[in-house]
C-alpha positions as CSV (number, residue, x, y, z in Angstrom):
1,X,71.0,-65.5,4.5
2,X,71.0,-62.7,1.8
3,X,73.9,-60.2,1.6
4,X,71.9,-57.5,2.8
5,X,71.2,-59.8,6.0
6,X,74.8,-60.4,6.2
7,X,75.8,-56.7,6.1
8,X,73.0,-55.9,8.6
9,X,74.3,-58.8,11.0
10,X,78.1,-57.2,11.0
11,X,76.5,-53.6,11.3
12,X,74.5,-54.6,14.2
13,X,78.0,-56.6,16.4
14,X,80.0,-53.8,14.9
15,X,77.6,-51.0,16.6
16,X,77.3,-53.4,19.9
17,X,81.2,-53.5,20.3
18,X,81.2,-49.9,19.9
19,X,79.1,-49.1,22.5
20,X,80.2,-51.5,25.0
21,X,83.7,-50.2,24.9
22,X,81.5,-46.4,25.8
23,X,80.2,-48.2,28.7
24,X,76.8,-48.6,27.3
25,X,75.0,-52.0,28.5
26,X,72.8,-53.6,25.3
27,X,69.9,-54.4,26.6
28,X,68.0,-56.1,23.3
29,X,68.5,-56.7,19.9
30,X,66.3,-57.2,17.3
31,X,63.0,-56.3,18.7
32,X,59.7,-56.3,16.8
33,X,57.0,-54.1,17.9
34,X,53.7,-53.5,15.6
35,X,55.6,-50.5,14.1
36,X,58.4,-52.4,12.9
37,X,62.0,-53.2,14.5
38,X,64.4,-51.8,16.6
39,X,68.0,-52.7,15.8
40,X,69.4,-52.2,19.3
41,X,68.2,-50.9,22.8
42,X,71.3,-49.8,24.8
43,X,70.9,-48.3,28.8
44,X,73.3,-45.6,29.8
45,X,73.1,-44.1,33.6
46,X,69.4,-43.8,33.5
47,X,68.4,-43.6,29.7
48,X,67.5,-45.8,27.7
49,X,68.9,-45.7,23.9
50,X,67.0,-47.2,21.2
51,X,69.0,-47.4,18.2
52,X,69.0,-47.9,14.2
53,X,71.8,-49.6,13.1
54,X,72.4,-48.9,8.9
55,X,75.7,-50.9,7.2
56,X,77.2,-50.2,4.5
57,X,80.4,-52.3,2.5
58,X,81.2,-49.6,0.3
59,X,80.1,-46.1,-0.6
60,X,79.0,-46.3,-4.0
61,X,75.6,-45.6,-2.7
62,X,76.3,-43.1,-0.1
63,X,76.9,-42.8,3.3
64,X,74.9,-45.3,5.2
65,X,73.0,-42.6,7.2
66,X,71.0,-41.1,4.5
67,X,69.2,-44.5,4.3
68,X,67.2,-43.3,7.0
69,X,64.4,-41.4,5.6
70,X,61.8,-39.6,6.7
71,X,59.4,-42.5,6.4
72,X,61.8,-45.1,8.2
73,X,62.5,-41.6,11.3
74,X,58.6,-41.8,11.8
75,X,58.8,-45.8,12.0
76,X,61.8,-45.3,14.5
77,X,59.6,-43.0,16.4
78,X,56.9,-45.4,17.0
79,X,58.8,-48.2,17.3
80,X,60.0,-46.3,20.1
81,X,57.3,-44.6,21.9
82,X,55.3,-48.1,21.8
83,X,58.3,-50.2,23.7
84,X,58.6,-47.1,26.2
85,X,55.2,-47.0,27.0
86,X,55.3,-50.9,27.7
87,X,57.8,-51.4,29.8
88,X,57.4,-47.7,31.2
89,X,60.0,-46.6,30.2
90,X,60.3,-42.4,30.7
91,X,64.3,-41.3,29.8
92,X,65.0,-42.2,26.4
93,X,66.3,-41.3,23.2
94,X,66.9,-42.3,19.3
95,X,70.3,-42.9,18.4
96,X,71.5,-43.6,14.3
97,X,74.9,-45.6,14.0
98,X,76.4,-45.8,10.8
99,X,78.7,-48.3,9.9
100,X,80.8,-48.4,7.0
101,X,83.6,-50.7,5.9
102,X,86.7,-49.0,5.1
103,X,89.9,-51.4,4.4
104,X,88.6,-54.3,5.5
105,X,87.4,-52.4,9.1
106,X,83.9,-51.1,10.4
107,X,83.9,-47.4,10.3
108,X,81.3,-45.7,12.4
109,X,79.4,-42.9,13.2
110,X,77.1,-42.2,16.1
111,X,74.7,-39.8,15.8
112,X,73.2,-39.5,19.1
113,X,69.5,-38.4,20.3
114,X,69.1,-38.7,16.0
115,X,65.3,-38.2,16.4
């Protein structure tokens, strides 16, 4: 497994943990769809969340957030609207969590209804 991987793995439990103590349920992880992956799908009440997870050890780049691009919102987007429209799916939403590691602990930020 390749840093990157590594860092993506942690993101991903890191975001998980954060929205299980919200009282989100996480439905999926990791799910391909022609248009590329979705990170995490997440139910709350009677939406479902499908979210972009982007880690980040350090800041020397930037805040993890600005990794998602315009390119990678549009792949979000269909990733999306192909999964909802399979499992018919009407109440949903894009999410972005960041997660950053600051001393040694995953900082994070949720942007919700991102897209």
């Amino acid at each position: 497994m390749t840093h990157n991987q590594k860092v993506g793995k942690w993101g991903e439990q890191a975001a998980a943990d954060y929205l299980l103590t919200r009282g989100y349920e996480i439905a999926a992880r990791n799910v391909r769809t022609p248009y590329g992956e979705i990170d995490l799908i997440a139910q709350k009440e009677d939406f479902t969340i499908f979210i972009e997870v982007k880690a980040r050890t350090n800041s020397k780049f930037g805040p993890p957030e600005i990794a998602v691009t315009s390119r990678k919102q549009q792949h979000m987007l269909s990733c999306a609207e192909h999964y909802a429209q399979q499992k018919e799916i009407d109440h949903w939403q894009i999410d972005v969590i960041a997660v950053e590691e600051v001393d040694g602990k995953a900082e994070i930020v949720h942007f919700e209804n991102a897209i």
